[in-house]
DOGU-452590 format. One record per residue: x, y, z of N, C-alpha, C in turn; residue in three letters. Coordinates in nm, 3 decimals, decimal comma, padded with zeros to 5 digits. Layout:
N
REC     n_xx     n_yy     n_zz    ca_xx    ca_yy    ca_zz     c_xx     c_yy     c_zz    r
REC        X        Y        Z        X        Y        Z        X        Y        Z  ALA
...
***
This chain:
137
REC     n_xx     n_yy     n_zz    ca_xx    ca_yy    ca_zz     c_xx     c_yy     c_zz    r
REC   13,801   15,323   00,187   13,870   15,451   00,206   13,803   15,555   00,116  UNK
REC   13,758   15,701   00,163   13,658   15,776   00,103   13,856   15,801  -00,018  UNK
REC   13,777   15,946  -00,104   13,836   15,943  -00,206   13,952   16,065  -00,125  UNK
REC   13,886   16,167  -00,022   13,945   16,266   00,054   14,039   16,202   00,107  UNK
REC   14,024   16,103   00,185   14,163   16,011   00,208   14,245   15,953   00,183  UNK
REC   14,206   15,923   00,047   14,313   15,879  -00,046   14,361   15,971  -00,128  UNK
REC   14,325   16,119  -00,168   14,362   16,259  -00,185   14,507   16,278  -00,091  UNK
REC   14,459   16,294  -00,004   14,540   16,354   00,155   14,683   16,225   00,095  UNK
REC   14,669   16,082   00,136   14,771   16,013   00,096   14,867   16,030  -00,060  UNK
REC   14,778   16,060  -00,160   14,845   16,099  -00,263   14,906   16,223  -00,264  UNK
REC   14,869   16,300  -00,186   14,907   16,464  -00,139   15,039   16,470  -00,077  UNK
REC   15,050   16,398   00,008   15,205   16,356   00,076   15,311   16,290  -00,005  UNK
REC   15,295   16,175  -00,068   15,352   16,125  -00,211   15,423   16,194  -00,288  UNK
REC   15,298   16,316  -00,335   15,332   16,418  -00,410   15,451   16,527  -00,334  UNK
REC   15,400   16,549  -00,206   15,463   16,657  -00,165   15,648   16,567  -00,141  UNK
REC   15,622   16,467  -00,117   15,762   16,400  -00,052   15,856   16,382  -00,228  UNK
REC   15,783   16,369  -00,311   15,866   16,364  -00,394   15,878   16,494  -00,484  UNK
REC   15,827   16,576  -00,439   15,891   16,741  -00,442   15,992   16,775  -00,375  UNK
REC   16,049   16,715  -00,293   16,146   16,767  -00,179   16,256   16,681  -00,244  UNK
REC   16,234   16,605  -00,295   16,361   16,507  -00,310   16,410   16,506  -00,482  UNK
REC   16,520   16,464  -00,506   16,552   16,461  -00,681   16,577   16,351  -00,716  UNK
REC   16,575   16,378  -00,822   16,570   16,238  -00,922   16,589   16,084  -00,830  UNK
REC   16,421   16,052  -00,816   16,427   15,952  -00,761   16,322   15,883  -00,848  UNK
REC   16,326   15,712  -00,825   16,273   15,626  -00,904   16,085   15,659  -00,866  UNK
REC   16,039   15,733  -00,954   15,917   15,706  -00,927   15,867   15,575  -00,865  UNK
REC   15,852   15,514  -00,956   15,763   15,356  -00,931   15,859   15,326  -00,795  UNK
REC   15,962   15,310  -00,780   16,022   15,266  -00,656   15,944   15,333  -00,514  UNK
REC   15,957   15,478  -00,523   15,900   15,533  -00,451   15,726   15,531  -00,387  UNK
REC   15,647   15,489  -00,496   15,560   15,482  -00,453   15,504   15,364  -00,460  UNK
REC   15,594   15,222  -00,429   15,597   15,103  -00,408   15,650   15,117  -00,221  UNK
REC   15,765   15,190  -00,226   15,800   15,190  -00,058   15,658   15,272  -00,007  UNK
REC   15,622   15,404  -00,020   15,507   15,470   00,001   15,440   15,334   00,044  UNK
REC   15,352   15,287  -00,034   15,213   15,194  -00,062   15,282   15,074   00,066  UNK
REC   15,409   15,029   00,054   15,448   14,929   00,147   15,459   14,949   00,259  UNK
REC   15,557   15,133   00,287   15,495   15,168   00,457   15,393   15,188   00,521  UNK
REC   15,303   15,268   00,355   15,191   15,270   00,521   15,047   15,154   00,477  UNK
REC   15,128   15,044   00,463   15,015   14,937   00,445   14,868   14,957   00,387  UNK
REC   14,894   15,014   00,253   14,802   15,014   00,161   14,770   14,939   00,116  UNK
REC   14,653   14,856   00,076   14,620   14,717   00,030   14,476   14,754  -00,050  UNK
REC   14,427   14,835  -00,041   14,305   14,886  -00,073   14,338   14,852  -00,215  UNK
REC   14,281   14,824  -00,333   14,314   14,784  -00,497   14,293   14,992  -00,544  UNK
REC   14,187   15,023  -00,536   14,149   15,165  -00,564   14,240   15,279  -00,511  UNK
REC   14,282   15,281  -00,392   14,371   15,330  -00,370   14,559   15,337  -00,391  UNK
REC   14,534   15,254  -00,444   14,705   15,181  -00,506   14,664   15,203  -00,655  UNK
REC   14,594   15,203  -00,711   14,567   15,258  -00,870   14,534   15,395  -00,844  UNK
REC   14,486   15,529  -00,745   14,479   15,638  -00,769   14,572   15,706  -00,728  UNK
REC   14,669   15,640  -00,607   14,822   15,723  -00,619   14,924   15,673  -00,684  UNK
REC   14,893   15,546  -00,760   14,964   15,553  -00,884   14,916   15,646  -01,043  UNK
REC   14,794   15,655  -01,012   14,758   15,735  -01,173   14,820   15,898  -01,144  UNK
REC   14,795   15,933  -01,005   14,796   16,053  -00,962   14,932   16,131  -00,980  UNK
REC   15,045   16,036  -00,943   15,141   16,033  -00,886   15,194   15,993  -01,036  UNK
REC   15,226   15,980  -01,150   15,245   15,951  -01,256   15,211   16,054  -01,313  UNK
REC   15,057   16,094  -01,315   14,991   16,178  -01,412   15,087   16,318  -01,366  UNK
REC   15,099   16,357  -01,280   15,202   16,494  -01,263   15,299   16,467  -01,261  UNK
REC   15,409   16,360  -01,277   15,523   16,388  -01,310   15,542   16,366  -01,448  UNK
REC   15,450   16,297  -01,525   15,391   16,304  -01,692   15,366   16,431  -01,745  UNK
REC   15,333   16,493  -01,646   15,227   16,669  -01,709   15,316   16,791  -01,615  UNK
REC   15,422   16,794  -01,560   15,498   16,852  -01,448   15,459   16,970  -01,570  UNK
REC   15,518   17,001  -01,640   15,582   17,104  -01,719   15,426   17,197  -01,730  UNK
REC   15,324   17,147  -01,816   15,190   17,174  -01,830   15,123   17,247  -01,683  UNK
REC   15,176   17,162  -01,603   15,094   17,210  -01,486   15,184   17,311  -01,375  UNK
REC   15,336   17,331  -01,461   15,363   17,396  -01,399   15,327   17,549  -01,460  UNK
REC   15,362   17,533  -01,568   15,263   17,637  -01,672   15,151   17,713  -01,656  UNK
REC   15,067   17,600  -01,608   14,951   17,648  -01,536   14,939   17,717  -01,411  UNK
REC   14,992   17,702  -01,343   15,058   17,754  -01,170   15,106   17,851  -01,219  UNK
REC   15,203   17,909  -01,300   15,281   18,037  -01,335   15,187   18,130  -01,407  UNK
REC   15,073   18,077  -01,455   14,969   18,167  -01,542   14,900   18,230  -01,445  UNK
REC   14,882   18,141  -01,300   14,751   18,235  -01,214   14,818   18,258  -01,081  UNK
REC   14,926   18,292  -01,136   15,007   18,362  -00,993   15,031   18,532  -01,023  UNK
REC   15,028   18,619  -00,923   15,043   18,778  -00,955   15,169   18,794  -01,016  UNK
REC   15,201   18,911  -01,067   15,332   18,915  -01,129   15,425   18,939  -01,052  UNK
REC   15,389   18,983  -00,916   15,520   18,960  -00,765   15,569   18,822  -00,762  UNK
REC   15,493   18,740  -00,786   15,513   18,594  -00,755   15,601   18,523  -00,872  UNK
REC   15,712   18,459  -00,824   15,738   18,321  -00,880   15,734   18,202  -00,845  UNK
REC   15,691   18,104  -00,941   15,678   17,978  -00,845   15,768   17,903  -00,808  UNK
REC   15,925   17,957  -00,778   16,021   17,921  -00,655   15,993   17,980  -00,518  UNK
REC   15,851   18,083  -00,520   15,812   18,160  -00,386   15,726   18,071  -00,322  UNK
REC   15,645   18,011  -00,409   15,508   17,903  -00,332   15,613   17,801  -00,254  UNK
REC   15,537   17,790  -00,129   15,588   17,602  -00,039   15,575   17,524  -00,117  UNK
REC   15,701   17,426  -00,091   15,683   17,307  -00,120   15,538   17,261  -00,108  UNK
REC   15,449   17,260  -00,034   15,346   17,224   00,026   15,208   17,247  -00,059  UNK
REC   15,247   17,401  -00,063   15,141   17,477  -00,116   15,161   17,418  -00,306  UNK
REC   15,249   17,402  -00,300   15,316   17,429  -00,483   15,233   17,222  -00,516  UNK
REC   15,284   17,110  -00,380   15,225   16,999  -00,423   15,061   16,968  -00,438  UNK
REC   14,975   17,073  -00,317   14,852   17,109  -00,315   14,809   17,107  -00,480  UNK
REC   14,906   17,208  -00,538   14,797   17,304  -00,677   14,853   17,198  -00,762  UNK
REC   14,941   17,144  -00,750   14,956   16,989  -00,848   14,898   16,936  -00,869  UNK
REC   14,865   16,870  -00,756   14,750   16,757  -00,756   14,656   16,824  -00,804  UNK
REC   14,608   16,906  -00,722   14,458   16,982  -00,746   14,394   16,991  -00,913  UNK
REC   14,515   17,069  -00,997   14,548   17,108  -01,136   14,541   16,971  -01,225  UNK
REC   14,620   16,871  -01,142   14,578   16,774  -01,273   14,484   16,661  -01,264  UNK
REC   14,380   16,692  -01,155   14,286   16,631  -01,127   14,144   16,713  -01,216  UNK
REC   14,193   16,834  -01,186   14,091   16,936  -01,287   14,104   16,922  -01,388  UNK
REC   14,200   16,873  -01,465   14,251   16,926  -01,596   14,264   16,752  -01,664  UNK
REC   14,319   16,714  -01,583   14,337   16,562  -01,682   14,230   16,416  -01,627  UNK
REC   14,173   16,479  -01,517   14,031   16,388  -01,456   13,946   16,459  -01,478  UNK
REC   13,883   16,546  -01,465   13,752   16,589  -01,515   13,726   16,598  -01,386  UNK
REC   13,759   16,621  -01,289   13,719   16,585  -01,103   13,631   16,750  -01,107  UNK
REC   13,505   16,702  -01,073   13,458   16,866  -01,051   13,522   17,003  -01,015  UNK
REC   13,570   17,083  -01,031   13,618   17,193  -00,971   13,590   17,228  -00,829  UNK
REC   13,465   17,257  -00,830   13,407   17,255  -00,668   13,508   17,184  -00,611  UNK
REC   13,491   17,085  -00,598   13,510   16,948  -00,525   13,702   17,004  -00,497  UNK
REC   13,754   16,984  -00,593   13,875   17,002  -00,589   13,919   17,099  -00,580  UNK
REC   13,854   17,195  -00,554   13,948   17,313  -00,465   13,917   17,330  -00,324  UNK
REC   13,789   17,269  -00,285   13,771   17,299  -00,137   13,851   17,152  -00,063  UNK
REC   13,857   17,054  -00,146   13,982   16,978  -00,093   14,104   17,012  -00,090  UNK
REC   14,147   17,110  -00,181   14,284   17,140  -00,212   14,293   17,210  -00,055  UNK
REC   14,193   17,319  -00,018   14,180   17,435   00,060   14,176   17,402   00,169  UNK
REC   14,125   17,244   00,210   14,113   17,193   00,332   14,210   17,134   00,357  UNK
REC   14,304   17,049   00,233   14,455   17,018   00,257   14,557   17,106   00,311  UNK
REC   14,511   17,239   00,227   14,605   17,344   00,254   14,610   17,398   00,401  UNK
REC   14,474   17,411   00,438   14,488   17,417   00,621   14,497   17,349   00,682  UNK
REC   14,543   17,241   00,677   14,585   17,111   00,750   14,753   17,088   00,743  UNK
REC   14,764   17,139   00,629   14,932   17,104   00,603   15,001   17,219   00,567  UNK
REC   14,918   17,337   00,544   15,022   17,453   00,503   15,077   17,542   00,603  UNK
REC   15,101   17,652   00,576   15,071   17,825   00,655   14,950   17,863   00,668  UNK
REC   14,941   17,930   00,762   14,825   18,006   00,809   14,711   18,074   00,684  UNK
REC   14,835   18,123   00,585   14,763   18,171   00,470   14,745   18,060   00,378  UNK
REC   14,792   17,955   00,373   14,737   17,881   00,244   14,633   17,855   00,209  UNK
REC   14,532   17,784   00,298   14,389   17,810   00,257   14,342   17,926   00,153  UNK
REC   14,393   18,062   00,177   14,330   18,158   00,084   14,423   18,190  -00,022  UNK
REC   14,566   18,112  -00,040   14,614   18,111  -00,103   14,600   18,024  -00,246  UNK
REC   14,562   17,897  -00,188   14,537   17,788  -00,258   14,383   17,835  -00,350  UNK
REC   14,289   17,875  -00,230   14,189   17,940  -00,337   14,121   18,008  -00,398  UNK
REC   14,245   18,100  -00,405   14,254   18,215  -00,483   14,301   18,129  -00,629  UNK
REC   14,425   18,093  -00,629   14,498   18,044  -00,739   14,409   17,955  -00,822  UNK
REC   14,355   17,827  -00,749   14,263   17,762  -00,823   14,127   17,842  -00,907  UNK
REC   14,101   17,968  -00,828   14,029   18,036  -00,892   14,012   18,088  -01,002  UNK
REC   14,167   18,112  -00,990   14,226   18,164  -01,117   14,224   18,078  -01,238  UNK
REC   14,279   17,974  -01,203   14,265   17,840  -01,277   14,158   17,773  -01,338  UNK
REC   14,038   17,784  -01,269   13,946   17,768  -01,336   13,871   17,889  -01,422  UNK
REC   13,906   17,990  -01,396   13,891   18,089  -01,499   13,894   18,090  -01,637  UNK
REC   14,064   18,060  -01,622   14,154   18,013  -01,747   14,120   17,926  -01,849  UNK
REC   14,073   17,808  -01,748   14,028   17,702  -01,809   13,855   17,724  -01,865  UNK
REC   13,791   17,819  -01,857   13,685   17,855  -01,906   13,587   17,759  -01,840  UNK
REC   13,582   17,704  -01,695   13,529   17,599  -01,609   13,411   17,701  -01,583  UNK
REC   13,438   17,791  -01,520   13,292   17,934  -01,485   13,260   17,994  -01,542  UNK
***
């Protein structure tokens, strides 16, 4: 399984347990991994690191999301969708070292696959921002 596909699967994870409250992590992404017959070893350790590492760093990375949004914006305005996108995205940049490149034109290609019409230029704009911040460019 390339790493984009196991992105996309951790992307849903993420996004499904944005929609929902206080639920058992590890439970959750034990049913996850059991419905859709994940067996891969690499892929069951990266939407578990993934999927841990942001609800470990929620606060940090939400921090981060609120720093490179305009001052019209709050981040109760971003989708569910769009808001699990810059999650992942953010703490793959920030707590993996995952190239920037790399992870925003995945974020951007997630985002037009699963968002609004505008998310694509939404998503990378923000990451833009983000790597700014982060003194990445």
């Amino acid at each position: 399984m390339s790493r984009t596909e196991m992105r996309e699967l951790a992307f849903k994870l993420v996004y499904s347990l944005e929609i929902q409250n206080d639920v058992d992590i590890d439970e959750q992404i034990d049913l996850y991994i059991g419905e859709n017959a994940i067996t891969n070893t690499n892929t069951v350790e990266y939407i578990n690191d993934v999927v841990k590492g942001i609800k470990n760093n929620k606060e940090d990375i939400k921090d981060v999301i609120k720093s490179c949004l305009d001052s019209k914006w709050t981040i109760d305005r971003i989708s569910k969708i769009n808001l699990s996108i810059l999650e992942l995205a953010i703490y793959e940049i920030k707590y993996k070292d995952i190239p920037f490149r790399v992870e925003i034109n995945e974020a951007v290609e997630l985002a037009k696959k699963y968002g609004e019409e505008t998310s694509g230029k939404f998503i990378n704009g923000a990451l833009a921002k983000v790597v700014k911040e982060m003194n990445l460019v």
